[in-house]
KEKOLDO-559821 format. One record per residue (C-alpha): x, y, z. Coordinates in steps of 0.5 Angstrom, whole numbers, plus 500, padded with zeros to 3 digits. Each point is the difference from the previous one (the first is absolute). Example, Ala and Ser with C-alpha at 12.3 -4.5 7.8 and 13.67 -1.06 7.14 Angstrom:
<atoms>
ATOM   px   py   pz
ATOM  525  491  516
ATOM  502  507  498
</atoms>
This chain:
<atoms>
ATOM   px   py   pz
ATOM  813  882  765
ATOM  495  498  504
ATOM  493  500  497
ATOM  498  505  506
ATOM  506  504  499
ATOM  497  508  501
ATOM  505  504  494
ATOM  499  508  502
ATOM  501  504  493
ATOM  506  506  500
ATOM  495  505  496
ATOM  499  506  504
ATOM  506  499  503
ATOM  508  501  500
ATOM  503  493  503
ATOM  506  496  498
ATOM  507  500  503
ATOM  504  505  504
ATOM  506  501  504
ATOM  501  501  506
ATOM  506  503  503
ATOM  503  496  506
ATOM  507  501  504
ATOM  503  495  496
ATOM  498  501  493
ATOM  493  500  497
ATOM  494  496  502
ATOM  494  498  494
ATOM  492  501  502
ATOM  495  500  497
ATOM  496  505  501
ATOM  492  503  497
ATOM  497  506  501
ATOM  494  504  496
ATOM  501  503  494
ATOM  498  506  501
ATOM  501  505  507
ATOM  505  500  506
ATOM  500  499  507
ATOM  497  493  500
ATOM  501  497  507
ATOM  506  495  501
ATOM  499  492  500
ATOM  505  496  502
ATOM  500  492  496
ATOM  503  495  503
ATOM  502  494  497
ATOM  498  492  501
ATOM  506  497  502
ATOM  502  498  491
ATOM  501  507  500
ATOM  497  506  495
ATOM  496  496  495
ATOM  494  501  495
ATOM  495  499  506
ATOM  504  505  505
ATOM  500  505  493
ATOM  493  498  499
ATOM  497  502  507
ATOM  505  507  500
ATOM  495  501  493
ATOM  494  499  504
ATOM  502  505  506
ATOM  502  505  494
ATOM  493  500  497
ATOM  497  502  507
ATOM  505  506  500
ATOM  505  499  503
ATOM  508  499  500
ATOM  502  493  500
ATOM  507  497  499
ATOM  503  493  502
ATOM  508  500  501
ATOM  504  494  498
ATOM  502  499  507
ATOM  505  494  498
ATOM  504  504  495
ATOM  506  498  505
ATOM  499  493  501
ATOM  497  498  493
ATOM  494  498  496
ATOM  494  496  503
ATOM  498  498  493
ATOM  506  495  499
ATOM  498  496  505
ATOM  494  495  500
ATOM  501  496  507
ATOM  497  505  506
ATOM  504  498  505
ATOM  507  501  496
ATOM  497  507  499
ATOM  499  501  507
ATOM  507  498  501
ATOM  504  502  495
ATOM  497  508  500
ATOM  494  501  505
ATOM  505  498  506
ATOM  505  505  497
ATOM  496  507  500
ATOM  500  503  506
ATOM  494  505  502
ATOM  505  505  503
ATOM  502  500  491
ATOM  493  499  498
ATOM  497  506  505
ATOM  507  504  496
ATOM  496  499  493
ATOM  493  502  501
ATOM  503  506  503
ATOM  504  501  495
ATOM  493  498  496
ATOM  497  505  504
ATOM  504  506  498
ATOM  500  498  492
ATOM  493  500  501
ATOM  500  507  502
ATOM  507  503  495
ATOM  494  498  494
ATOM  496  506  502
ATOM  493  495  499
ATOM  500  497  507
ATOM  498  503  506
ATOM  504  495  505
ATOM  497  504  506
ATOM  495  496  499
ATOM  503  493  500
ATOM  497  493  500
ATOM  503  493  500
ATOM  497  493  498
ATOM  504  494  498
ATOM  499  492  500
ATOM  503  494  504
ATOM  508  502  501
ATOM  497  507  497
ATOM  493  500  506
ATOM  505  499  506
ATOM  505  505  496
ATOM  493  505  501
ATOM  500  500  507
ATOM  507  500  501
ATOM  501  508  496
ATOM  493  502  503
ATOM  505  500  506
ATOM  507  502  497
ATOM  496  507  496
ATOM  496  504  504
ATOM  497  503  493
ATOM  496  494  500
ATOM  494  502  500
ATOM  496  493  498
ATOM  502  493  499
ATOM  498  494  498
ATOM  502  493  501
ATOM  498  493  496
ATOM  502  495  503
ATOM  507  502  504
ATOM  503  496  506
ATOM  500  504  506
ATOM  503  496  504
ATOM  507  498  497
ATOM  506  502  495
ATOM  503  498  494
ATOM  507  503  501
ATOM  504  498  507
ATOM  500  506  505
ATOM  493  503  497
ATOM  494  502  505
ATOM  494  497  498
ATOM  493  504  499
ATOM  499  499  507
ATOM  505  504  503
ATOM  499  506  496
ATOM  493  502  502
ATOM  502  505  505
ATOM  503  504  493
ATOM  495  500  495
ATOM  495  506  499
ATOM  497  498  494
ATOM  493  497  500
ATOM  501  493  499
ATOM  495  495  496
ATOM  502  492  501
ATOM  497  496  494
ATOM  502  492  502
ATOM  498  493  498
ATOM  496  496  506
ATOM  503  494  496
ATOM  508  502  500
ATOM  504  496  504
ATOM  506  505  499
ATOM  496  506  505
ATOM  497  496  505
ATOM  493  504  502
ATOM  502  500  507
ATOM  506  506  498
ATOM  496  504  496
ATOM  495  500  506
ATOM  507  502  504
ATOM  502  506  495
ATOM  492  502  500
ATOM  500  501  508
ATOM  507  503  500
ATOM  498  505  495
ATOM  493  501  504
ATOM  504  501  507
ATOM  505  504  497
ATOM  495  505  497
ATOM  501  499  493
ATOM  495  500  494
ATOM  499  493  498
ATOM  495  495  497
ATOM  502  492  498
ATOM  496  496  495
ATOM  501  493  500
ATOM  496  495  496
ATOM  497  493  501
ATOM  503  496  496
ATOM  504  504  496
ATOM  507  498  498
ATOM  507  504  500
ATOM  500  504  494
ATOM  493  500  498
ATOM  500  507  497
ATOM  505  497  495
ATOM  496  499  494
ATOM  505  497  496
ATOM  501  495  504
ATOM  495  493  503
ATOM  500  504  507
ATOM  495  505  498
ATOM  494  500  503
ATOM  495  506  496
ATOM  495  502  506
ATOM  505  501  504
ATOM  505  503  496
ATOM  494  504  497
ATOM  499  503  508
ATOM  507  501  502
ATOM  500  504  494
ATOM  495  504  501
ATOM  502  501  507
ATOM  507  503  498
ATOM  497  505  496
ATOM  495  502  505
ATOM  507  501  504
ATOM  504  504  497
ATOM  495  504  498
ATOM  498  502  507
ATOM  506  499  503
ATOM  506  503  494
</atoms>
C-alpha cells in the first residue's frame, strides 16, 4: 500500500459483497450504501482493468458516504481473475480482450435491476463512473441505457475498442443522454488529447451535456492513489468536480 493510499471506514454504512443475478449464473459486486434510510441514488462503478480490488471497493465507500447507492460488478466472472496475473499486457490479452461490451452492457443492466430489487436504491436516478478500461466503459452504457442521468469517465479511451467488433466512444455519441464529465491526463499517450477535443465537439454539436477536464502533466491513472501515477492536486480537482456532478445532475 502506498503511503498516499486514501483508506475510506465502513462505519455508518452497510458494504461488502453481493450477488447479482446474470443470465447465466450469479455475478459478484461490491456494493455500499448508508446505513440508514432508502431511495439513495444509484452510481454505477466500473472497475480498472485489474478488476474489483480494494481501491475499486474503497472508491464505492466513498461515494456511499455522500448518500448514495454504490456497487461495482466483477465484470470479468466469466473469463477470470485479474488478480492472478502481474504482466498487463497478459492481462489485456488473456481477459480484457475476451469481454465483449454487448456482455458487459448485459451486467450492469442486470446490476441496475439488483440495485432497484433491494428497496434501498432509487435506479431512476442513475449515475456511472469507472476508470481507464472502466472510463471508456462509462461513455459506452451512457449510450447503451437511457436512465443514465450522468456519468463520469476517468481516463477512458473514445477512439478505440479492446474486443474486435466493438464501437468505439466515438461512434455512439448521437446515443448518449446522459451529462457527460471527461477527467484526462495531458500526459497519457494511450488517449491523444486530440480524440478527447474530437468527442467534446461531437458531444457539443450533437447537443449534449458534456465537460472534459485534461490536466497538464498528469499521467494515465492519476486518480489511483495506490499506485506511482497519482497525482494528488489533480486527483483532489477531478474528485471534487465528480461530486459536484452527480449532485447536479443525478
Amino acid at each position: 500500500m502506498a503511503a498516499t493510499t486514501i483508506k475510506t471506514s465502513a462505519d455508518g454504512l452497510v458494504a461488502g459483497e453481493v450477488n447479482v443475478r446474470i443470465a447465466d449464473g450469479d455475478m459478484p459486486a461490491y456494493r455500499a450504501m448508508p446505513a440508514t434510510g432508502s431511495g439513495s441514488p444509484t452510481i454505477l462503478v466500473v472497475q480498472e482493468i485489474f478488476g474489483v480490488h480494494e481501491w475499486i471497493r474503497d472508491i464505492c465507500r466513498r461515494l456511499a458516504n455522500l448518500g448514495y447507492f454504490a456497487i461495482a460488478p466483477d465484470l470479468y466472472v466469466r473469463q477470470g481473475d485479474p488478480s492472478k496475473i502481474a504482466d498487463t499486457g497478459a492481462l489485456i490479452r488473456d481477459i480484457v480482450s475476451k469481454v465483449s461490451d454487448a456482455q458487459v452492457m448485459r451486467d450492469l443492466d442486470a446490476t441496475v435491476d439488483y440495485a432497484k430489487s433491494t428497496g434501498k436504491a432509487d435506479t431512476s436516478r442513475l449515475g456511472i463512473t469507472g476508470f481507464c478500461w472502466g472510463g471508456r466503459i462509462v461513455w459506452m452504457y451512457a449510450g447503451h441505457d437511457p436512465r443514465v442521468r450522468a456519468a463520469v469517465a476517468w481516463y477512458g479511451p473514445v477512439s478505440r475498442t479492446y474486443h474486435a467488433g466493438d464501437r468505439t466512444a466515438l461512434d455512439i455519441v448521437p446515443n448518449i443522454g446522459a451529462a457527460v464529465l471527461g477527467l484526462y491526463g495531458g500526459d497519457d499517450p494511450g488517449i491523444p488529447v486530440d480524440t478527447t477535443t474530437a468527442i467534446d465537439a461531437a458531444m457539443k454539436k450533437a447537443g449534449k451535456t458534456v465537460e472534459i477536464v485534461t490536466y497538464p502533466g498528469a499521467p494515465h491513472g492519476f486518480f489511483a492513489d495506490y499506485r506511482p501515477s497519482y497525482r494528488k492536486d489533480a486527483a483532489e480537482d477531478g474528485w471534487r468536480r465528480t461530486v459536484d456532478w452527480f449532485s447536479r445532475y443525478v
